[in-house]
C-alpha positions in Angstrom: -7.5 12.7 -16.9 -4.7 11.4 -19.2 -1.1 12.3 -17.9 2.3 12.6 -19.9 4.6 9.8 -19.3 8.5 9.5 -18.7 8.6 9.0 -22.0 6.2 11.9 -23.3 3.2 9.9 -24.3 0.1 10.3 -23.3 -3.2 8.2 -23.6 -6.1 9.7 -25.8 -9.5 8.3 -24.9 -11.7 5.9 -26.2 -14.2 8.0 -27.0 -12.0 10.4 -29.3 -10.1 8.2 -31.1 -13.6 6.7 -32.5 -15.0 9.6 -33.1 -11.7 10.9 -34.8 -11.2 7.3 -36.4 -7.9 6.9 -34.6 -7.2 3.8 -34.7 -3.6 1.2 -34.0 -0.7 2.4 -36.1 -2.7 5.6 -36.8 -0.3 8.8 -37.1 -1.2 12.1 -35.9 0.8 15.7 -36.1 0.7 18.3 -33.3 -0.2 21.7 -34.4 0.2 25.4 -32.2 -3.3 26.8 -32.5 -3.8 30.0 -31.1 -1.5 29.1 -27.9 -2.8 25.6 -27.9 -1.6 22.2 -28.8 -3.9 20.6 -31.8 -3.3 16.5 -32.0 -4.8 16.0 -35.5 -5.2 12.8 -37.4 -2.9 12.7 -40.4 -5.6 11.1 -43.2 -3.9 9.0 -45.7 -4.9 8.0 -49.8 -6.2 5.1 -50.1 -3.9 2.6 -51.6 -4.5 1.2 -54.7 -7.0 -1.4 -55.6 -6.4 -4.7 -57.2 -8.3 -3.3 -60.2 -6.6 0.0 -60.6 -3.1 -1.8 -60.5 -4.9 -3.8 -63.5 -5.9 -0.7 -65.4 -2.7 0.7 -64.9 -0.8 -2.0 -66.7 -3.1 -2.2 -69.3 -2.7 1.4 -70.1 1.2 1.3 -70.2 0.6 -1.5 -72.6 -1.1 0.6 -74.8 -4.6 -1.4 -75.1 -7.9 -0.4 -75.4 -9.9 -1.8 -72.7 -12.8 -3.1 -74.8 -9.7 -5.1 -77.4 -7.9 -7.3 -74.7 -8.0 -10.6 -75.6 -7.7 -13.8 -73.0 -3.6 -14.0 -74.2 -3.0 -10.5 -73.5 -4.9 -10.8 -70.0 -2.5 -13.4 -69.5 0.4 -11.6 -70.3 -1.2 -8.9 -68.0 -1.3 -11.7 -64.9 1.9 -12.8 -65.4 3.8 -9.6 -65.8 2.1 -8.5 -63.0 3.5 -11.7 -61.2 6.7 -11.3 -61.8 6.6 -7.5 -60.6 5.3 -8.7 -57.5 8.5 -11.5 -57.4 5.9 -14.6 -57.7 
């Protein structure tokens, strides 16, 4: 059985942190549930894909998908370069 540290922590086991999806660098709230102490996992979005970053751009640029030409992709690529300080 899993004991509280000096420092407050405590180990949760193996078993429940798979089957929970807990995993390194995981965050989890405590909760008061009916005179008990809940750890629940805190689920985060998803970040955003590659492609949705693309999309995005191309809609704040105003262009229809189905219209880009291989100059404005470019201009897409390197905008997006520069926005990520390349």
């Amino acid at each position: 059985m899993p004991k509280v540290s000096a420092k407050g922590q405590v180990a949760i086991p193996l078993s429940l942190r798979k089957e929970f999806g807990i995993e390194i660098g995981s965050e989890i709230d405590f909760e008061k549930l009916n005179g008990q102490l809940v750890i629940v996992p805190v689920k985060k979005a998803k970040p955003i894909r590659r492609k949705d970053s693309f999309i995005k751009l191309v809609e704040e640029m105003n262009i229809e998908p189905s219209s880009i030409t291989d100059e404005e992709i470019e201009q897409l690529k390197q905008e997006r370069r520069m926005r990520r300080g390349l």
